[in-house]
N, C-alpha and C positions, 0 to 999 in steps of 0.2 A: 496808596492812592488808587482809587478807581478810574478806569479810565472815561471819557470824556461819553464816547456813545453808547457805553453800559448803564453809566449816570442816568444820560438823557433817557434811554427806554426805560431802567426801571422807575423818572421821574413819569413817565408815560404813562406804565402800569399801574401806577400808582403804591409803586411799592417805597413808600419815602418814611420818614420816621414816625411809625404806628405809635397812635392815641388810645387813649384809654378806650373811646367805644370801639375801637378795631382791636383790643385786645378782646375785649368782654366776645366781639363777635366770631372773632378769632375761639376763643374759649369752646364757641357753640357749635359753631361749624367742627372740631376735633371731637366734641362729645356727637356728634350727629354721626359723623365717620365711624366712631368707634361702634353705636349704637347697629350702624347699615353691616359691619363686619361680621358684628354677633349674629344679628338675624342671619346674614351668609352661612355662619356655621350652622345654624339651628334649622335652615331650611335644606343645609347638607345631609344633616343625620336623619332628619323627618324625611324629606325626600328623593333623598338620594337612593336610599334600595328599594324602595319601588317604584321609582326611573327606571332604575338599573336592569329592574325583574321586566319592565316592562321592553325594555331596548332588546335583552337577550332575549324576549320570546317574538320581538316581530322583526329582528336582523339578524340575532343566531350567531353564529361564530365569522361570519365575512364582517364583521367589526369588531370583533373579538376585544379589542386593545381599547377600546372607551367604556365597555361595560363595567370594568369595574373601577375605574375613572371617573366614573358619573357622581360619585359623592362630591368630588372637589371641581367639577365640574357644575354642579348645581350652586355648589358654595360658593365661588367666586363668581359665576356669571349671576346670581340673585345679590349679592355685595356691588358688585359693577353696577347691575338696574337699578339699586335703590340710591347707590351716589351719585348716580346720573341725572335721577329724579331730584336729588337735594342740589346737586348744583345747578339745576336750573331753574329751581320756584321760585329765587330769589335772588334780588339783585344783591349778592355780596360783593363784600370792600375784599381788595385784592390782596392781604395778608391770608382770611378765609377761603378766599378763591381757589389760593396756591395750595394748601391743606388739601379743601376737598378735591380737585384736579391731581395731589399725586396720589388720593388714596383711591380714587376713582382711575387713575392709570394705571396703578398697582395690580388693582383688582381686573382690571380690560386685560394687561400684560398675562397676568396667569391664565387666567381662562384660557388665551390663544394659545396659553402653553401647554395646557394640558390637554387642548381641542387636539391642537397636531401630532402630541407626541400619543395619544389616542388611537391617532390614524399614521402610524408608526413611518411620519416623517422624520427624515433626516436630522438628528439633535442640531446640529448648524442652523437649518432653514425653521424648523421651531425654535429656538429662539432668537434669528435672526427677524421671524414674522412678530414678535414678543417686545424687541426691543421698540423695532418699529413704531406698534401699537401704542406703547409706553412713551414714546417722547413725543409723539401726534398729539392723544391727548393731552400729557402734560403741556407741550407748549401751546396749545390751544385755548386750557383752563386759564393759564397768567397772561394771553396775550400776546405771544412772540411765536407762533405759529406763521407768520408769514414773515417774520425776521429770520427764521430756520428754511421756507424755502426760498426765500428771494437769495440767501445764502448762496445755498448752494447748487441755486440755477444759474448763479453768477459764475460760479467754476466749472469750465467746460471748454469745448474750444468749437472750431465754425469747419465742417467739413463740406465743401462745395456751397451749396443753397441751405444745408440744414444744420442744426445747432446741436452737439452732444453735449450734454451738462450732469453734472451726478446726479441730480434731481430727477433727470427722464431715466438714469442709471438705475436710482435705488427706485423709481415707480416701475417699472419694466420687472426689477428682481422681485419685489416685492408683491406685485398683480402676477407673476408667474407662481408663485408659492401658493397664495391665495386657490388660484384656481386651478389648480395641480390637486391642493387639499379638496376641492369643492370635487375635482372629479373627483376624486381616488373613492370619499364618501357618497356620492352618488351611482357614481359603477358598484359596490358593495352593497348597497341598501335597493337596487334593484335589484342585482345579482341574486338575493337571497329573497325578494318578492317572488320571480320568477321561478325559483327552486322549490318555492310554496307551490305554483300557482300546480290545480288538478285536472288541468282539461288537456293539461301538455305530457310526450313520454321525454323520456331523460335525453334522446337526441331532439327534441324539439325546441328542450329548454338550452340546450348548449347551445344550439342557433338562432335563439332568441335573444339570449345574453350577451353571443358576441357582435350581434345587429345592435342590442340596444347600448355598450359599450363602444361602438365605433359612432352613432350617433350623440352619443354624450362629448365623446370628442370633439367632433365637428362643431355642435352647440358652444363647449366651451370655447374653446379657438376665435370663431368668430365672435362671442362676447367678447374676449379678451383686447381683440383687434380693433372692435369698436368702442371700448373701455380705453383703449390706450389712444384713440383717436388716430390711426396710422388707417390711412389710404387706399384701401383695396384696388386700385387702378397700380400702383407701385409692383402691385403683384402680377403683373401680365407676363413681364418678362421670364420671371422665375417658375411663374406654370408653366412660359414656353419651354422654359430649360427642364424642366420636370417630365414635361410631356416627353421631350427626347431621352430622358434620362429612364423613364418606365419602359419606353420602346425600345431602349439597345440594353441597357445593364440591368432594369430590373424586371423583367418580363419573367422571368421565373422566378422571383420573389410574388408579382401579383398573381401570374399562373396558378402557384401553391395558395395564394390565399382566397382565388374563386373556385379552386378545385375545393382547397377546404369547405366552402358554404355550400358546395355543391352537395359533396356528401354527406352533410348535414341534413339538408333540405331533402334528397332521396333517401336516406336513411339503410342504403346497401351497407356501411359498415358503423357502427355505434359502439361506445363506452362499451366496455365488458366483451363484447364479440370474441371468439379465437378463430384467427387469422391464419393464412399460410402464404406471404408473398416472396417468392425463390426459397433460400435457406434460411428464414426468418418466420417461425413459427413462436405465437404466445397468444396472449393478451390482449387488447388497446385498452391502455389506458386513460390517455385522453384526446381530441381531434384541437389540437394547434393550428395555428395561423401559418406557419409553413409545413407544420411536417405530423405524422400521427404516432404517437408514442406507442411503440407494444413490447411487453417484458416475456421473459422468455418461464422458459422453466426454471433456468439455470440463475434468474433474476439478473441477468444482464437487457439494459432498456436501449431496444433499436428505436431510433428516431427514421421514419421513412417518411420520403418529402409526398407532400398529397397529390402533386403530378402522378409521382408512379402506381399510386395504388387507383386514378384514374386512366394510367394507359395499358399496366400489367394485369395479367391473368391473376385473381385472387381468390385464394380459396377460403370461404368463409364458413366457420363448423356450426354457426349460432346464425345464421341471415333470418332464418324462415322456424326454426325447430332447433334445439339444443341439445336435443339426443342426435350420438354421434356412436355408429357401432364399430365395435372394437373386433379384432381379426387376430388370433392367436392359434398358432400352428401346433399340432401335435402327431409325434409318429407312434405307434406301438408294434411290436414284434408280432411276424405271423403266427405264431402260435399261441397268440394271447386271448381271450374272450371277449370279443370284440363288444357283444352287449353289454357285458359288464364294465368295458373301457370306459364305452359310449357313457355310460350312467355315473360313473365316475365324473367324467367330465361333466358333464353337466351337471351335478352337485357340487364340483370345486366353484364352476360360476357361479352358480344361486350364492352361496353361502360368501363369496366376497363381497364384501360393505358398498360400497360404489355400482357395482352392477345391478343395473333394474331389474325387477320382478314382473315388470310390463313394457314397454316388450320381454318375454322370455327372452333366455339364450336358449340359443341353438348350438348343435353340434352337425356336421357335413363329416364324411367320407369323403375328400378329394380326387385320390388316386391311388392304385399300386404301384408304392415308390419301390426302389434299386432293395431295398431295407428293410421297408418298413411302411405298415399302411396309414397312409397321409391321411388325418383329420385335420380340422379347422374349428374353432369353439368361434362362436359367434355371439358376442355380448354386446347391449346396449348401456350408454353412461349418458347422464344430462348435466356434466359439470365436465366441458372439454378443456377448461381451462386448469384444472386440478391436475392436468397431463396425461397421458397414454399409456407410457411406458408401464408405470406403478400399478397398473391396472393388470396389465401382462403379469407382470412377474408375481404381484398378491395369487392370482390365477394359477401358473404355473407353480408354485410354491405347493397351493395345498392341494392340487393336483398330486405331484412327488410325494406325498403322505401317503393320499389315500393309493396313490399304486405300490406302494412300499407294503402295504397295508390290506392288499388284496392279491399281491404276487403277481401284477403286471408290468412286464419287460417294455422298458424304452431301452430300441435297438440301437445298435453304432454301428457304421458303415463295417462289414464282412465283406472279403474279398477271398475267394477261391482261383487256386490254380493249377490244374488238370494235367499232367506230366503224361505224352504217348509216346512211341518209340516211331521212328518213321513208318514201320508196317503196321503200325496202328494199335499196337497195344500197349496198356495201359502199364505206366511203371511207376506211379507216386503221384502224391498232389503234396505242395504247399500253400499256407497263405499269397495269395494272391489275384488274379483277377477270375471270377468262373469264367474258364472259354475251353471250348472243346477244339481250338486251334492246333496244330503238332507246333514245339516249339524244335526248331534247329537246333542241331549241335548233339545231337542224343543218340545218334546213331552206335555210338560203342558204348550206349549203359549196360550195365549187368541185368 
């Protein structure tokens, strides 16, 4: 038995026991359908890769996950237009209706499945935006499109003056997905405009993007709120509680994030720079909304908040010039040839890969050490971020060759010590410190 107000709607419908011309028409409407699905295919395989070609040369990998989605993406969104156009040129009997309506759902259904899962939303919220899709139109196409929301805006319950119902439930979840997908695809597809564009340098563009991504925000929000038709006076209260909530807890959350656009907009530290702030020396690799990422040598990535690198002293090797010269200490033995050291060195420089040819390296005499006389090799590098050290030690390396190689002494601390008798003559020396001091206690040497 059917029950009573099933009866009644599908007598509404018109879905009561099909006649011969609602068969025959029935007939047409499933050859129509089948006809709109073939062309879906045939407009997938014809246009689907050079959609495709075209999508990855004008958005590039920040959509990475619809390019090669675009076949069945063209397939089902040209299957969806063309049943959309067949179910509406003509007034069909509601046997054919219901036909074209679920394969014209069908067809809406996937598109929106393959749109989101493109834009590598959440598998839940694609196809919970899928199902949606698919029963809208379907109960649209037979007719019971307002027996499905009078439904279930009737289930709900009365909280003070306002009414919660699943109905504002599933339009609230559902208009969130939506325009969640609509950003995420529009932050991306400018993202990668901007990254084109050539009148900007690469901090320009990072604080172009993160302006034109906070505006896209703001945009959709406010569509959303007046899409869902809620109140913007409701919202006084909650900016007030916002405003205090910025000024006592989150005031170095927004610190860090005007510091961010700050150093953006002066462009004192930028992508790639090498940095020195306290014991934290590398890289930036990128300027975040709190804090600036920079990896080290060691490849560990210090996250510093953008307050600090706007109140602390920072040393930057790349601000202005990215040659950055390097200081390498060398002692050699007094009785060494010191022109010949000298030339030495400065051909272990030349000849390390990393050290520039312009500026020369230099080599400096510092001092006469306790030892050994103090040089200094003086080389410049234009890649500080490749590190310091490795430059030293390549240097010093083929340095130890060529003095191996030429017979010059790298000294080691020598220590004399000058043994006298208390009357003052001389009775031995051992290792120890040179001093012409009388040491005590020697008065009965041999």
């Amino acid at each position: 038995m059917i029950p009573p107000a099933l009866a009644s709607w599908l007598a509404e419908s018109g879905f009561g026991a099909p006649t011969a011309p609602d068969l025959v028409e029935a007939a047409v409407a499933g050859g129509i359908a089948i006809l709109a699905l073939a062309a879906g295919w045939l407009a997938g395989r014809r246009l689907g890769p050079p959609i495709a070609a075209f999508w990855q040369a004008r958005v590039g990998n920040h959509v990475e996950g619809l390019a090669h989605r675009m076949g069945a993406l063209v397939r089902h969104g040209s299957a969806a237009l063309l049943l959309a156009i067949a179910l509406n040129a003509w007034p069909w009997a509601a046997l054919a209706r219901a036909e074209l309506g679920f394969a014209l759902a069908s067809a809406s259904a996937m598109t929106m499945l393959v749109f989101m899962r493109g834009l590598h939303m959440p598998r839940w919220s694609a196809w919970a935006a899928a199902t949606a899709v698919f029963a809208a139109i379907l109960s649209h196409a037979i007719g019971g499109f307002n027996v499905i929301t009078g439904t279930l805006d009737r289930i709900g319950m009365d909280v003070g003056t306002r009414r919660i119902s699943l109905l504002a439930v599933v339009t609230i979840l559902i208009t969130a997905i939506a325009l969640y997908a609509a950003a995420r695809l529009a932050n991306r597809v400018i993202a990668h405009s901007i990254a084109q564009a050539r009148g900007f340098d690469a901090t320009q563009k990072l604080l172009v993007q993160k302006l034109a991504s906070i505006a896209v925000i703001v945009v959709v929000f406010f569509f959303g709120i007046d899409l869902l038709g809620i109140d913007l006076t409701s919202f006084a209260v909650f900016s007030g509680a916002m405003g205090l909530a910025v000024g006592f807890g989150l005031q170095k959350t927004v610190g860090n994030l005007i510091a961010g656009i700050i150093l953006l907009m002066d462009r004192s530290i930028k992508p790639g720079d090498v940095i020195v702030v306290g014991d934290s020396f590398g890289w930036v690799n990128k300027i975040g909304v709190r804090a600036v990422s920079v990896i080290t040598r060691d490849g560990e990535e210090h996250l510093i908040p953008n307050e600090n690198l706007m109140t602390q002293e920072v040393e930057n090797w790349s601000f202005s010039d990215r040659n950055v010269r390097v200081r390498i200490p060398v002692g050699i033995a007094y009785e060494s040839d010191v022109k010949l050291a000298q030339k030495l060195m400065l051909e272990a420089a030349l000849e390390s890969p990393r050290v520039l040819q312009s500026p020369r390296p230099n080599v400096w005499m510092t001092s006469f050490g306790d030892y050994a006389l103090e040089h200094e090799i003086l080389a410049w590098i234009s890649d500080p971020e490749g590190g310091v050290g490795n430059v030293k030690s390549d240097v010093l390396n083929r340095l130890w060759v060529k003095f191996q190689e030429h017979g010059i002494e790298i000294p080691f601390p020598q220590q004399v010590l000058h043994f006298r008798s208390s009357k003052g003559d001389r009775i031995g020396s051992v290792a120890g410190v040179r001093s012409e001091t009388p040491v005590g206690g020697l008065e009965d040497a041999p």
